[in-house]
C-alpha positions as CSV (number, residue, x, y, z in Angstrom):
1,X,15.5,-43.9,22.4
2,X,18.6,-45.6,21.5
3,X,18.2,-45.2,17.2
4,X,17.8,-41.4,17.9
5,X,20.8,-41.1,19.8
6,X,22.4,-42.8,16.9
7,X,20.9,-40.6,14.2
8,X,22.1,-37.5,16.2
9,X,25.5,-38.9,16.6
10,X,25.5,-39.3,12.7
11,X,24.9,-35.9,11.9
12,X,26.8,-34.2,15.2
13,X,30.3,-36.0,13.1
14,X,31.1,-32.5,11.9
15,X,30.8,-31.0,15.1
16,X,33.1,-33.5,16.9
17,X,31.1,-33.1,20.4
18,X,31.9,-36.0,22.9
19,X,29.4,-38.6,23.3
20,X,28.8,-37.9,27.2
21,X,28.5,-34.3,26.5
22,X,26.1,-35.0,23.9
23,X,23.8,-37.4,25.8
24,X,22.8,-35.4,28.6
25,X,21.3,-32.3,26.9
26,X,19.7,-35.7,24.5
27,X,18.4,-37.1,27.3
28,X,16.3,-33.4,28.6
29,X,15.0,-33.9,25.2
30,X,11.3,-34.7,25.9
31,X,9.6,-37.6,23.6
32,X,6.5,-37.0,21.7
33,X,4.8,-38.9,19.4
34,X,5.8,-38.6,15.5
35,X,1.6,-36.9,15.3
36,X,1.7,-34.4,17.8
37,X,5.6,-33.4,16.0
38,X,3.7,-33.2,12.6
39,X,0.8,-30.8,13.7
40,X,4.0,-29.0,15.3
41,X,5.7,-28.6,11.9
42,X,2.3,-28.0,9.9
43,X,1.4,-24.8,12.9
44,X,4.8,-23.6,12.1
45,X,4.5,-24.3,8.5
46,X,1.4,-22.1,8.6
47,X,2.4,-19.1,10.6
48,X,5.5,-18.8,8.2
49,X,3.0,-18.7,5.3
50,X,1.3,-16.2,6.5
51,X,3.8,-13.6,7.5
52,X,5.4,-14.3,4.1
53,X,2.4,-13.5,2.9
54,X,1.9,-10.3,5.1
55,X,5.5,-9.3,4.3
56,X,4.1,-9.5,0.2
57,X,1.0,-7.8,1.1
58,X,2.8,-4.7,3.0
59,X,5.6,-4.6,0.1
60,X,2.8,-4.3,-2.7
61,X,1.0,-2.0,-0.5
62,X,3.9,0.3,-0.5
63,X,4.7,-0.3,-4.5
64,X,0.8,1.2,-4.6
65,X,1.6,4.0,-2.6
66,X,4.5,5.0,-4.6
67,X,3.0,5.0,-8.1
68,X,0.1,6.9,-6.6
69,X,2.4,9.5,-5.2
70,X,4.1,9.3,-8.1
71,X,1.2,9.9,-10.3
72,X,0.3,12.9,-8.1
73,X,3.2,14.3,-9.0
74,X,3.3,13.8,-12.5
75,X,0.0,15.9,-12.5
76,X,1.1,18.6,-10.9
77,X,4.2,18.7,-12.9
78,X,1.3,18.9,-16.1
79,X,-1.4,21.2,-13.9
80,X,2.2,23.9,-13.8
81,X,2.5,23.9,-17.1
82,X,-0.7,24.2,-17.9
83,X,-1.1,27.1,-15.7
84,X,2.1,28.6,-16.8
85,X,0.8,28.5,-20.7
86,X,-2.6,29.8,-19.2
87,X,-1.2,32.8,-17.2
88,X,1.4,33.6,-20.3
89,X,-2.1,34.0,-22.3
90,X,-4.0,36.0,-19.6
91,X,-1.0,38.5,-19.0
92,X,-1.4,39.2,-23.1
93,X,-5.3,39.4,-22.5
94,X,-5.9,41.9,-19.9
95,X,-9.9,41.3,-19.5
96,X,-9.5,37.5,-18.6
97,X,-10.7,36.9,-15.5
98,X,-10.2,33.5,-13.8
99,X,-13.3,30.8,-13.6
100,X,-14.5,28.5,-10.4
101,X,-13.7,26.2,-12.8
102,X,-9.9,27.0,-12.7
103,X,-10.3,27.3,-8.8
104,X,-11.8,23.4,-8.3
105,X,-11.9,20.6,-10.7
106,X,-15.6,20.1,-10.4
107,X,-16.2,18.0,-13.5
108,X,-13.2,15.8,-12.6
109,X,-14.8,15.5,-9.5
110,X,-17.8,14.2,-11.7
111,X,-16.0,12.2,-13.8
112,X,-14.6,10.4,-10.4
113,X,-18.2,9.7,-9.3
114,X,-19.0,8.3,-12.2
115,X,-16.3,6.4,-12.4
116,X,-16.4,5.1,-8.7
117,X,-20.1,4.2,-8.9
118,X,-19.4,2.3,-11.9
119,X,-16.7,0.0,-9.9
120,X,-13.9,1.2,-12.4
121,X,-11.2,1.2,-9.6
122,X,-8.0,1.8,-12.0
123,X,-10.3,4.9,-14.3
124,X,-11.2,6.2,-10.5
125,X,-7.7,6.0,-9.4
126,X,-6.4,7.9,-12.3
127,X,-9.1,10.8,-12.2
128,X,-8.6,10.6,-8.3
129,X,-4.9,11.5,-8.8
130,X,-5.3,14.1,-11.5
131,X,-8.1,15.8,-8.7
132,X,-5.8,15.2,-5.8
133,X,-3.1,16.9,-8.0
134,X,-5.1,20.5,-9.1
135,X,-6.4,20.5,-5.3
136,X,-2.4,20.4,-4.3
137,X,-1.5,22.3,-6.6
138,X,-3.8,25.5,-6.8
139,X,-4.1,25.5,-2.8
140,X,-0.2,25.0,-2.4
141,X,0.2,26.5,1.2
142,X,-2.9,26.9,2.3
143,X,-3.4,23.7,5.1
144,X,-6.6,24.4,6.2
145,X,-8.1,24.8,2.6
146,X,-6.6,22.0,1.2
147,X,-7.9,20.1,4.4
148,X,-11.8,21.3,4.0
149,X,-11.3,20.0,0.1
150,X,-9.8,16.8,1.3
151,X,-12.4,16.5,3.8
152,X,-14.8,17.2,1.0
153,X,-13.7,14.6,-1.3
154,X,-13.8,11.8,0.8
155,X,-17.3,12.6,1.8
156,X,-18.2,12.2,-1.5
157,X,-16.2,9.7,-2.7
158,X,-17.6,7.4,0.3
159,X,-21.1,8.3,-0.8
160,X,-20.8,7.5,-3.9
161,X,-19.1,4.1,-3.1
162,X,-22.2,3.7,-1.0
163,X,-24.9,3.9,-3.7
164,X,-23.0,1.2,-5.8
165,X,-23.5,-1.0,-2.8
């Protein structure tokens, strides 16, 4: 098509290519209809959208991550100090004796439940990270403990999402 070529030639002024060397790649150019180019532009239009969007997805995914593990840390970082003002008073009080309680936060655990059969995703994420802390914490070293009370959690964690269902 003749007003094509003259378009092209328009915009190819910078580029300073000679006419003949510019027609013949023009004229491999293949034809199509001004329809089938739109549905062309609005596929590619799509599939840009959505790996922008995946892109935004994954990024906020790892932002979540972060603050999580961040979180985690921030409760060990309290659970030592705790501890560390909870052994001071022991070694004065030679009778204490430590409680399950100490050993596994059960009524955290609890509290989680409550919280996850209740749908309170942001309270359940909190409790979950002050839990996920102790368990870190008080098992530091030991895999294949901290494994079974992993294991454990998510058992009833997924239960308990369950029943709300």
């Amino acid at each position: 098509d003749s007003s094509f070529l003259k378009e092209i030639k328009k915009v190819d002024e910078t580029l300073k290519i000679k006419e003949p060397r510019l027609e013949e790649p023009l004229g491999r150019i293949k034809i199509v209809s001004e329809k089938r180019v739109k549905a062309a532009a609005d596929i590619l239009h799509i599939m840009a959208n959505y790996l922008t969007k995946m892109e935004l997805i994954d990024t906020k995914l790892q932002q979540e991550k972060y603050i999580q593990q961040a979180r985690i840390s921030e409760e060990i970082q309290s659970i030592k100090r705790k501890e560390l003002k909870l052994f001071e008073k022991e070694e004065k009080d030679e009778n204490s004796f430590v409680s399950v309680s100490s050993l596994y936060p059960l009524e955290m655990e609890r509290e989680l439940l409550r919280r996850v059969r209740l749908g309170d995703k942001e309270g359940a994420k909190e409790v979950l990270n002050e839990i996920l802390g102790k368990i870190l914490f008080k098992n530091a070293g030991q895999t294949e403990l901290i494994r079974a009370r992993l294991l454990e959690l998510a058992v009833v964690l997924s239960r308990a999402a369950v029943e709300r269902y």
